[in-house]
Backbone bond lengths (Angstrom), bond angles and torsions (degrees), N, CA, C in turn:
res aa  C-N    CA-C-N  psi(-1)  N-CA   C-N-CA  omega(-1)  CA-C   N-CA-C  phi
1 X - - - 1.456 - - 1.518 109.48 -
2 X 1.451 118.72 130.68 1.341 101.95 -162.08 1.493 97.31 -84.77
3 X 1.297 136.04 -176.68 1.596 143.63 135.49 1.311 125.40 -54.13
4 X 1.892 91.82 122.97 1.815 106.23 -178.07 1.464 84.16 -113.24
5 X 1.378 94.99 164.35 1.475 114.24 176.28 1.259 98.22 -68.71
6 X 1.652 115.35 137.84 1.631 108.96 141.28 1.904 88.40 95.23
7 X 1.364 114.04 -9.89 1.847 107.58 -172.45 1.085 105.84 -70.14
8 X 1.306 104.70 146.63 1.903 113.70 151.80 1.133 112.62 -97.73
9 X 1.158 117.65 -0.24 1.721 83.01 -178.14 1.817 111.82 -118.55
10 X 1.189 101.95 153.01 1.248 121.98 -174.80 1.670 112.47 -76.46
11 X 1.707 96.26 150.20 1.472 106.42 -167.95 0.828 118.67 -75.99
12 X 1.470 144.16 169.59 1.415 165.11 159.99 1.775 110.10 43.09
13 X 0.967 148.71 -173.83 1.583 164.46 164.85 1.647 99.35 -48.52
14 X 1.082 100.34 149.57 1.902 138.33 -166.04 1.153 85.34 -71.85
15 X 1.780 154.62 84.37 1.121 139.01 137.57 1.699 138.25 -37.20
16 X 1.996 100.00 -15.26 1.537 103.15 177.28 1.145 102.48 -84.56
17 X 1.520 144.91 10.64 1.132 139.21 -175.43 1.717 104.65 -111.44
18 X 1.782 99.04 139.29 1.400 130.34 21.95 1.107 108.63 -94.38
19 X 1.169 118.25 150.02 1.878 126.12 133.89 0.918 118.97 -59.06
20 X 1.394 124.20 123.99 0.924 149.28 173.07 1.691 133.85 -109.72
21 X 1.144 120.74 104.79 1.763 126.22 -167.90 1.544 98.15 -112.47
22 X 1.504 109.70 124.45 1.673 113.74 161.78 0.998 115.52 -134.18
23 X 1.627 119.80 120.76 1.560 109.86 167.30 1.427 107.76 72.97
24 X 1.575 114.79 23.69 1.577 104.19 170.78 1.424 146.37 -97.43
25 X 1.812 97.13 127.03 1.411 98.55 -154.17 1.708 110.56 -98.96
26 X 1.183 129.89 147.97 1.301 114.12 158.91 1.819 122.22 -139.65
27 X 1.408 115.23 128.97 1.469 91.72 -175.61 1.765 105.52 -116.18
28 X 0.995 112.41 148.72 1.495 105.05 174.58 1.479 137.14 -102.27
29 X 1.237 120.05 156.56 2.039 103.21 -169.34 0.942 133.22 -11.54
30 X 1.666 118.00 -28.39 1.408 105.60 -169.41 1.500 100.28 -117.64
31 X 1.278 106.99 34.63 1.616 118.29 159.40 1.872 100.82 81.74
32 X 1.255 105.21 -15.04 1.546 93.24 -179.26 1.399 115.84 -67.85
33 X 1.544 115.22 151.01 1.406 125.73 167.27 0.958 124.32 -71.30
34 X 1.770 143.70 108.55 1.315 138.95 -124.66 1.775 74.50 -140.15
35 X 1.522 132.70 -60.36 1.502 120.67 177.47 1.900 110.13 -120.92
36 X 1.080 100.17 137.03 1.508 112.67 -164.52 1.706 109.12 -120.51
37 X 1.380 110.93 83.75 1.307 102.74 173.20 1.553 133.85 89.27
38 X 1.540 120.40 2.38 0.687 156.94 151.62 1.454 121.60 -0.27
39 X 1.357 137.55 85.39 1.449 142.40 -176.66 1.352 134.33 -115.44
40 X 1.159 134.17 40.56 1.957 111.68 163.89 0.958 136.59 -98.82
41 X 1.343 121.65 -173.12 1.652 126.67 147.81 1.588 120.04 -138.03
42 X 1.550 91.47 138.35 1.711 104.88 -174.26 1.139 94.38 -107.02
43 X 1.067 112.43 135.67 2.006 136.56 175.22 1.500 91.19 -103.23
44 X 1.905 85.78 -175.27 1.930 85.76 166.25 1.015 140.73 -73.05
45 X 1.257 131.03 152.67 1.782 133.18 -161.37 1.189 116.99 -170.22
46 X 0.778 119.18 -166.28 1.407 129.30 146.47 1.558 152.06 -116.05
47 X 1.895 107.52 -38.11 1.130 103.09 170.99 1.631 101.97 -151.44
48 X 1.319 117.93 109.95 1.373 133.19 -173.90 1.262 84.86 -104.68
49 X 1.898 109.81 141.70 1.163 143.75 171.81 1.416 128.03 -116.79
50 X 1.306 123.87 90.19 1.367 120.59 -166.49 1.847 102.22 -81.21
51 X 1.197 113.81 120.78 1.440 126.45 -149.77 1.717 116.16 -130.95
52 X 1.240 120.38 101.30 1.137 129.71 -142.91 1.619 128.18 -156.13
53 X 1.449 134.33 106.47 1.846 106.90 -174.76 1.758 117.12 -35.91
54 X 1.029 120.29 -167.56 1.192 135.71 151.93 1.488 127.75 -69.56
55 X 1.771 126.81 111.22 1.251 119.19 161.52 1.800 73.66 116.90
56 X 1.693 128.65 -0.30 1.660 111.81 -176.26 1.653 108.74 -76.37
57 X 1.442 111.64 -3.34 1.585 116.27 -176.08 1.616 113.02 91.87
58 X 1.237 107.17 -3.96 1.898 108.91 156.45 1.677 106.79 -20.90
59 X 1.196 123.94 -64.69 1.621 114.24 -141.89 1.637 89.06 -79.34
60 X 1.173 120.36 -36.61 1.459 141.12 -145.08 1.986 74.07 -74.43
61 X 1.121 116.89 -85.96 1.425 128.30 165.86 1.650 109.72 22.55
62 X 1.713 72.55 -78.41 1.998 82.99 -167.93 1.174 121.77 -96.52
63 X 1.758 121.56 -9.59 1.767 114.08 137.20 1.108 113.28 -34.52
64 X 1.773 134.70 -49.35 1.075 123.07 -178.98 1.203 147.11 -50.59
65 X 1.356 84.63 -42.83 1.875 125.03 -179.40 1.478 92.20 -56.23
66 X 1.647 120.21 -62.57 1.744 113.13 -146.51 1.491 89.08 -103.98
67 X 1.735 138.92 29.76 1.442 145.04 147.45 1.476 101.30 73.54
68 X 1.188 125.32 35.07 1.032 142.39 139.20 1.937 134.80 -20.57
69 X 1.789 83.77 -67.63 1.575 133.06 165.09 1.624 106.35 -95.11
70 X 1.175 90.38 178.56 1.539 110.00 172.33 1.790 90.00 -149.72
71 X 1.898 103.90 134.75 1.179 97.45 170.38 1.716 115.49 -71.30
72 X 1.582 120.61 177.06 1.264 127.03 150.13 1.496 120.74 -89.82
73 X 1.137 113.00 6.44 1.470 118.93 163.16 1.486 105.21 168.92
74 X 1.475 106.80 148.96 1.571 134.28 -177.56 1.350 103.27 95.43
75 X 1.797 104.46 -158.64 1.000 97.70 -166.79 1.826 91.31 -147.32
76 X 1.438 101.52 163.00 1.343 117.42 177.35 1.852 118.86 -130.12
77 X 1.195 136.40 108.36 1.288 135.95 -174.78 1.369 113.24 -113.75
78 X 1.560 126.68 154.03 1.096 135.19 170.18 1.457 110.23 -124.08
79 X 1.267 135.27 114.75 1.627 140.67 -156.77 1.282 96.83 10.20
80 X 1.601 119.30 65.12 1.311 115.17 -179.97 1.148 131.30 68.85
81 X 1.348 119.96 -7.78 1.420 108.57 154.33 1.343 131.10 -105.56
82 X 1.422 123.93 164.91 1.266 116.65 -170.46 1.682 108.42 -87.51
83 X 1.985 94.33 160.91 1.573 97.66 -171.61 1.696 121.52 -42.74
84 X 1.455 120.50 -38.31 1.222 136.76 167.87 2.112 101.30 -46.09
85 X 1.077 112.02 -79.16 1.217 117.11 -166.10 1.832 95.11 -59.00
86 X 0.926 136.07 -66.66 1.536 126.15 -167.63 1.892 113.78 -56.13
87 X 1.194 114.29 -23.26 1.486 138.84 -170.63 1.897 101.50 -37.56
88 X 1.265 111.24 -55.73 1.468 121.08 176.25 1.474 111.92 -48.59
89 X 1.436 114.03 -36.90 1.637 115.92 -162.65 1.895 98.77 -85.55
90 X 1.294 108.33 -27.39 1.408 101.45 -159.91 1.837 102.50 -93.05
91 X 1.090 113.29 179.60 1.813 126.69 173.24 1.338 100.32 -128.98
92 X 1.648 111.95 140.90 1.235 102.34 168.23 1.717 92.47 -140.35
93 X 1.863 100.90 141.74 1.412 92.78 -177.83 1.854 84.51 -120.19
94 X 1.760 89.90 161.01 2.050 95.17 -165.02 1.634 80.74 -112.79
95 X 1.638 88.94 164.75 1.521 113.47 168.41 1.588 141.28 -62.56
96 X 1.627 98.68 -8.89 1.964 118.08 141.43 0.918 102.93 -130.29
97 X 1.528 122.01 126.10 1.215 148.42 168.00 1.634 111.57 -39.19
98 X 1.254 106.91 151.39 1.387 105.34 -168.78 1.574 117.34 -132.32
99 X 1.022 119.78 79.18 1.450 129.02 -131.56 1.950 104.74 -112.53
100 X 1.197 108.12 130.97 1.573 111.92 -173.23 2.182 95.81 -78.29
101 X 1.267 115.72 136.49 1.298 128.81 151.78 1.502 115.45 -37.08
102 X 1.440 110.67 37.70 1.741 114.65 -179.54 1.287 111.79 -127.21
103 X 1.065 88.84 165.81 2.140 97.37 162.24 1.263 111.89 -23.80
104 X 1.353 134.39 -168.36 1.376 138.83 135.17 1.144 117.44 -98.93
105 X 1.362 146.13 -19.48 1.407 132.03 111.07 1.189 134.80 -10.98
106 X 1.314 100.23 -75.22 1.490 97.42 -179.19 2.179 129.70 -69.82
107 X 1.333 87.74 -16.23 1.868 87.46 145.16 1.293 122.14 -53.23
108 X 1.068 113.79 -42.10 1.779 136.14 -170.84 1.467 109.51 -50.62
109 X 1.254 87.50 -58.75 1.868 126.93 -155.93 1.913 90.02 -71.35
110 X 1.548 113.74 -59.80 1.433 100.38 170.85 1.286 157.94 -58.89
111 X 1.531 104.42 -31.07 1.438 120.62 137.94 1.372 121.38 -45.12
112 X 0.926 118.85 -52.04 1.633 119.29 175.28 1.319 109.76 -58.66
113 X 1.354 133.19 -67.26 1.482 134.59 143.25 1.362 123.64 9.21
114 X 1.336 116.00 -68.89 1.485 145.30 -154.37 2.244 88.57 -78.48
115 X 1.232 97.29 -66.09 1.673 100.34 -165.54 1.647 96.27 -70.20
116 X 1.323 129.71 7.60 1.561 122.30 171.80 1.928 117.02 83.40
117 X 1.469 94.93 15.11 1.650 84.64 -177.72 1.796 98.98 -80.12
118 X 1.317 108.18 166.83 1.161 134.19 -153.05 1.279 113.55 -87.38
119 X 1.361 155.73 139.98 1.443 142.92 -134.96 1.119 112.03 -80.46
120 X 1.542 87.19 -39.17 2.332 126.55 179.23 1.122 90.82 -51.42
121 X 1.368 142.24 -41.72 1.549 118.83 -153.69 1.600 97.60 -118.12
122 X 1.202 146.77 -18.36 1.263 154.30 177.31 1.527 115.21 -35.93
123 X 1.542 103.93 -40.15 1.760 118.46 -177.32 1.721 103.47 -55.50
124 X 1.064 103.26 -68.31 1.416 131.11 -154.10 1.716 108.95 -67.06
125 X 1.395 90.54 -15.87 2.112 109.26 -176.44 1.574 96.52 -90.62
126 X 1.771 99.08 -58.03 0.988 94.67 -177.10 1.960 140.31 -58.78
127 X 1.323 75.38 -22.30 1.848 103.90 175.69 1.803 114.00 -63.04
128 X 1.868 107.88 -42.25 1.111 121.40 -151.49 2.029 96.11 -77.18
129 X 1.436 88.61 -38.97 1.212 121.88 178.49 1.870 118.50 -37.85
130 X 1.664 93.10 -79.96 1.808 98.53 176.88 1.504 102.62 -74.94
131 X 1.429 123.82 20.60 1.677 102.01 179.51 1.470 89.67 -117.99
132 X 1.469 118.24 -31.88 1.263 104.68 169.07 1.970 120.87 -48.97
133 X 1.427 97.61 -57.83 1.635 99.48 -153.13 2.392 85.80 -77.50
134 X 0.745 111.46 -13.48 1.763 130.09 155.81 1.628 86.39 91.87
135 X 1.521 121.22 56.10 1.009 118.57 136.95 2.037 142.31 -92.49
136 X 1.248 86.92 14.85 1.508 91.38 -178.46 1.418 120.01 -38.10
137 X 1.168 123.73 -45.66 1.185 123.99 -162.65 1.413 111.06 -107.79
138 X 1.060 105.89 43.44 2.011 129.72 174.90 1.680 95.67 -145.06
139 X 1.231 112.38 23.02 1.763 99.23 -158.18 1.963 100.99 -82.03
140 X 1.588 116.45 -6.21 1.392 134.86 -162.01 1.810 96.72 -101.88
141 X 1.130 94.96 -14.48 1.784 94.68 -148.00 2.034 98.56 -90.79
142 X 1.231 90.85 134.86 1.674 74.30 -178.69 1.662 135.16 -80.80
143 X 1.022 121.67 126.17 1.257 137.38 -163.51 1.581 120.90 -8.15
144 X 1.267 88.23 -45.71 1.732 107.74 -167.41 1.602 113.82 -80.13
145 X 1.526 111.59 -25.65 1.098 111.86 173.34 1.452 127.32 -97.80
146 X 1.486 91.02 26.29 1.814 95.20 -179.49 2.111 103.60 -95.19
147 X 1.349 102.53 156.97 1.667 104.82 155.93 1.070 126.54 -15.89
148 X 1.442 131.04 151.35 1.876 124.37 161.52 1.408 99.48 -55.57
149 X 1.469 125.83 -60.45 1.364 131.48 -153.23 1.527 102.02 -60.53
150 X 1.596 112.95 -42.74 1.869 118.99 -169.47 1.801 91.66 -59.11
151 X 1.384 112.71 -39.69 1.931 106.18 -159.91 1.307 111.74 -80.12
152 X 1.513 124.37 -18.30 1.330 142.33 157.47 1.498 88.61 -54.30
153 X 1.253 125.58 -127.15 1.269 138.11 161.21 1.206 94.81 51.19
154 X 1.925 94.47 -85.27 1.686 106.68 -160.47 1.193 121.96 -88.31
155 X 1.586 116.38 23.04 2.148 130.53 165.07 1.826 69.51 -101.13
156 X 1.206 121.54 -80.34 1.694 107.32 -146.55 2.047 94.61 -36.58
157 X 1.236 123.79 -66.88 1.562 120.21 -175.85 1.130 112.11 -31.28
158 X 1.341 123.14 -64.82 1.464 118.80 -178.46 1.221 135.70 -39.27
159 X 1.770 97.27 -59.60 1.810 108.72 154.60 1.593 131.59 -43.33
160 X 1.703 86.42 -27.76 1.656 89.82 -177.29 1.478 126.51 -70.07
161 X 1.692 94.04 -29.00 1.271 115.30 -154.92 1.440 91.43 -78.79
162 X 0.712 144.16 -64.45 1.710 140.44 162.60 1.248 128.13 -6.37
163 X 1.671 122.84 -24.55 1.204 136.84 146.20 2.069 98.48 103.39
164 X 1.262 104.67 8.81 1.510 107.93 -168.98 1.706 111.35 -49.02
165 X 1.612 107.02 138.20 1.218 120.40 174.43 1.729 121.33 -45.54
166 X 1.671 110.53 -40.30 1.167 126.92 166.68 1.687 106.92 -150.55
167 X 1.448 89.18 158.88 1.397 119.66 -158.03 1.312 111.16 -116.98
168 X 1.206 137.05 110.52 1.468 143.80 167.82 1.071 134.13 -79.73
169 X 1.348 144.06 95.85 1.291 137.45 169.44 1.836 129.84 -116.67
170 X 1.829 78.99 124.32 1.649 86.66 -178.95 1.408 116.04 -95.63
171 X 1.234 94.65 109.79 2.088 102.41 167.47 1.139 93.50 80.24
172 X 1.424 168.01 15.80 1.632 146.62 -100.04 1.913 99.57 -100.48
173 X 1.236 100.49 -21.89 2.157 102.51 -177.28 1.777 85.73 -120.47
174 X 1.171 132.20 52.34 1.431 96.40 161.68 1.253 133.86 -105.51
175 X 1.397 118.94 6.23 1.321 119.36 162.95 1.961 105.12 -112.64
176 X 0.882 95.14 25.81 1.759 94.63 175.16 1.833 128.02 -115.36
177 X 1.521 85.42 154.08 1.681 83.34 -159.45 1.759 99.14 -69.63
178 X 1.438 121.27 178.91 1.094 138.36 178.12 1.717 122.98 -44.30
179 X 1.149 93.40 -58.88 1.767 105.20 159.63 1.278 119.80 -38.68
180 X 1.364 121.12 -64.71 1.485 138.42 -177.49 1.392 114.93 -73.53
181 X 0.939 112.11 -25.11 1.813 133.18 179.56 2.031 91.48 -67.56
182 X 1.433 114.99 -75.20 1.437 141.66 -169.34 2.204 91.18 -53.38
183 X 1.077 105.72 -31.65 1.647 90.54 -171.04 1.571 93.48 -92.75
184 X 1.394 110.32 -41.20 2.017 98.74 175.00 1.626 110.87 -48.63
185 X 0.836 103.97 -28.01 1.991 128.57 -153.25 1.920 83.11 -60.98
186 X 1.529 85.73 -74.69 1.344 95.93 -179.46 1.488 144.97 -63.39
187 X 1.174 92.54 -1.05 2.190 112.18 174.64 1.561 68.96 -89.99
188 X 1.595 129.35 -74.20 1.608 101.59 -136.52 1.659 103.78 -51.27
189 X 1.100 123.38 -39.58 1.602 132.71 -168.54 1.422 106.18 -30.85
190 X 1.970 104.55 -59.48 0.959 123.78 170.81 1.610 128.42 -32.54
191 X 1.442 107.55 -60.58 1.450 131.34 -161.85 1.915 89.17 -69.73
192 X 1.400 110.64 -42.08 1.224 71.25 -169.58 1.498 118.23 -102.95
193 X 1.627 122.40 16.50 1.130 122.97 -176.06 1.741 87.52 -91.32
194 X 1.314 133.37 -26.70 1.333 121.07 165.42 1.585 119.13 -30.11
195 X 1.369 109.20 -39.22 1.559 120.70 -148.26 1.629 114.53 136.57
196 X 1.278 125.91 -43.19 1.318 107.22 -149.37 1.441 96.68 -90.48
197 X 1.567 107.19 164.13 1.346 125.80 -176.95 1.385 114.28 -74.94
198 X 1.083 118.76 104.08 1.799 117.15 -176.98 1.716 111.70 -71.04
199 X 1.270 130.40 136.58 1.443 126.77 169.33 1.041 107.75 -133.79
200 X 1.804 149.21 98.89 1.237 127.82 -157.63 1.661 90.64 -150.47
201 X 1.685 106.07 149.55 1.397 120.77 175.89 1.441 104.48 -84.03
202 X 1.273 120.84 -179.28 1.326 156.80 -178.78 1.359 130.27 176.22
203 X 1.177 104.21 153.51 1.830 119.88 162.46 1.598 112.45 -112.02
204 X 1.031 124.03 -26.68 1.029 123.95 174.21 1.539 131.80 -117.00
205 X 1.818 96.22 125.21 1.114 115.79 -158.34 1.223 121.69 -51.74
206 X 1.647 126.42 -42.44 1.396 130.55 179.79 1.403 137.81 -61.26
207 X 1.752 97.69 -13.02 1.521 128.20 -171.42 1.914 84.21 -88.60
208 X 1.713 109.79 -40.04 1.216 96.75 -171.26 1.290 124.90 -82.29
209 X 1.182 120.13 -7.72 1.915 154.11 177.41 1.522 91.71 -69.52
210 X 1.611 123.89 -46.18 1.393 113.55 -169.47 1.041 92.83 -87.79
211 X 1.132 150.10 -69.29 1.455 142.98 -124.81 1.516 109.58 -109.62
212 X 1.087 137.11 -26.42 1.504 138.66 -167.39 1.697 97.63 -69.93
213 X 1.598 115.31 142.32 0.750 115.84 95.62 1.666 171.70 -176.41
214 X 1.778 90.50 87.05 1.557 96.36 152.22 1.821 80.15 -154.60
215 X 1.397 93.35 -162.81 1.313 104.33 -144.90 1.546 110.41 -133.43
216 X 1.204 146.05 133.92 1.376 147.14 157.86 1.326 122.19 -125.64
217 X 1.289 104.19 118.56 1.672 110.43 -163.71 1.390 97.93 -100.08
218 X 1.391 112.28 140.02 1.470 122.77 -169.33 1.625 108.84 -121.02
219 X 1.385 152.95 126.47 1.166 142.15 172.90 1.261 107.45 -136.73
220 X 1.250 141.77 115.69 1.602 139.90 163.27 1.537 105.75 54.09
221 X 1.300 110.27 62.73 1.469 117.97 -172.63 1.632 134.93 75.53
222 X 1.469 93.01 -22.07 1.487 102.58 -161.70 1.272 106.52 -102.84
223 X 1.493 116.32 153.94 1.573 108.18 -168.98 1.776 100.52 -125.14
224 X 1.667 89.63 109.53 1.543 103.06 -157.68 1.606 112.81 -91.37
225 X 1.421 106.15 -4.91 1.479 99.69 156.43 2.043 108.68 176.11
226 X 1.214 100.36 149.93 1.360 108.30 171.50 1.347 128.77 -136.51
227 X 1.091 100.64 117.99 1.669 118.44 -162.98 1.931 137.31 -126.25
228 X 0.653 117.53 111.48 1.879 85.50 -167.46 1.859 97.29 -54.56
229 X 1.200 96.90 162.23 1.442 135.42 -161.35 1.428 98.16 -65.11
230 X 1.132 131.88 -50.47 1.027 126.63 170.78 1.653 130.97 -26.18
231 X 1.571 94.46 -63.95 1.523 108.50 179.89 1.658 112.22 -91.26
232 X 1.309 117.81 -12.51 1.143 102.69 162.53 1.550 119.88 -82.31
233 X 1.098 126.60 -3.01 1.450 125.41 -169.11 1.481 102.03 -108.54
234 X 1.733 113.42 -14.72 1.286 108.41 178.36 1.630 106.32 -102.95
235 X 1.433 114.71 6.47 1.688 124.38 173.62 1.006 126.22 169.39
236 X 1.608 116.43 64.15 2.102 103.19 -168.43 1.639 106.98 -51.46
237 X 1.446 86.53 156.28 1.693 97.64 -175.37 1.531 105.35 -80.53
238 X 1.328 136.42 -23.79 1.167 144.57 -161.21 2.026 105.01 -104.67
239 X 1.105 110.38 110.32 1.471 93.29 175.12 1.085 133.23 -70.05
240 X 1.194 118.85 -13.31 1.742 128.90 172.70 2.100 95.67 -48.22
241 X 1.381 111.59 -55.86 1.414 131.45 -163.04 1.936 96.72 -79.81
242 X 1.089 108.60 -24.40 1.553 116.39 163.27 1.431 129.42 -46.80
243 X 1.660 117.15 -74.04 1.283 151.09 79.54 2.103 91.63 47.04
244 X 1.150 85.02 -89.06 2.024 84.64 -157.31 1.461 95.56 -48.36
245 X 1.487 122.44 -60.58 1.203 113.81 -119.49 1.834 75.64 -97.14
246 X 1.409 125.80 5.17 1.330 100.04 148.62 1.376 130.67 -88.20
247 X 1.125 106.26 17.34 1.661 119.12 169.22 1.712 85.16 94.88
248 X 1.493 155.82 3.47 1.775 129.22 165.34 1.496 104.23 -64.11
249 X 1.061 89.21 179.05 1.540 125.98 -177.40 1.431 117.24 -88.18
250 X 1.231 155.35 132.26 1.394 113.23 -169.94 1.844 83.71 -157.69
251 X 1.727 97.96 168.85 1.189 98.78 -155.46 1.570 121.41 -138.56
């Protein structure tokens, strides 16, 4: 795809793919086992949902993934390279926004800065940018004093704007109301019909009903099944993952 002014989306096929997870372990300070054994591979797609209660090691997961962490055992690859070496190509936005004391523009404008694009073209990125995630008209307003849902929004834009092969998102609506939930919903849609590879956690199933699709079920470290979305939503094979997504408790 050649370069348009002002595009987000990135050129040609996901070269960091597959991902690759073997045997991945992780324990944390206080010696507990946070991921236990840990195995897949994601090919091309679009939007894999790592899907899981709270405390199943989701976030822990995809620190891993974008080298964040370092496991305590196994291994993790990106078309062969490691999380460290692939780290530049990917975006990862976290579950509180992490927002510079600037404009909302000018978040924009620094990222762009930072990866070396050119001043000449910064306008026109930056433009493509807040009209995508439909902050244009907050583009003056400073960062910090926008909505939960607007600063979501405008970490997913930022990341976007970077043009990354794949895109990470941890928890990305979980403290947001329905409204704000439905407009994040819809940038990710966006991001990845652009091109980029979506990888994003959740707890909640209906967010994962819309957006998945395929599926990785996460429970107390262990990764109890992976499926496209389809067939897991019409019967996980594992009843623990049975169980959740009928709304129990499980243990």
């Amino acid at each position: 795809m050649a370069e348009v002014e002002g595009s987000l989306e990135p050129a040609g096929a996901c070269p960091l793919l597959p991902l690759v997870t073997d045997g991945l372990c992780f324990t944390g300070g206080d010696r507990r086992l946070i991921l236990d054994g840990v195995s897949f591979r994601l090919d091309d797609g679009f939007r894999t949902v790592i899907l899981g209660p709270n405390g199943a090691g989701k976030s822990v997961l995809l620190r891993l993934c974008h080298g964040l962490l370092r496991p305590t055992a196994g291994q993790i690859t990106w078309g062969g390279l490691s999380p460290a070496a692939a780290a530049s190509r990917q975006g990862m936005v976290f579950q509180r926004p992490v927002l510079l004391r600037r404009s909302v523009r000018a978040n924009i404008e620094h990222v762009l800065a930072i990866k070396g694009v050119r001043a000449g073209e910064r306008g026109a990125r930056v433009r493509a940018a807040l009209e995508r995630a439909g902050l244009a008209r907050l583009a003056d307003r400073p960062a910090r004093m926008l909505s939960g849902g607007e600063q979501q929004r405008l970490s997913i834009a930022r990341a976007w704007v970077m043009e990354p092969e794949v895109l990470l998102l941890d928890e990305p609506s979980s403290s947001l109301d329905p409204a704000a939930t439905r407009a994040v919903e819809d940038l990710v849609r966006e991001v990845a019909a652009g091109g980029a590879r979506v990888i994003m956690t959740t707890h909640d199933i209906g967010q994962a009903r819309r957006l998945a699709d395929d599926v990785l079920f996460l429970h107390r470290g262990h990764l109890l099944e992976h499926s496209p979305a389809s067939s897991f939503f019409a019967g996980p094979a594992h009843p623990a993952a049975a169980r959740f997504i009928q709304g129990d408790l499980i243990d």
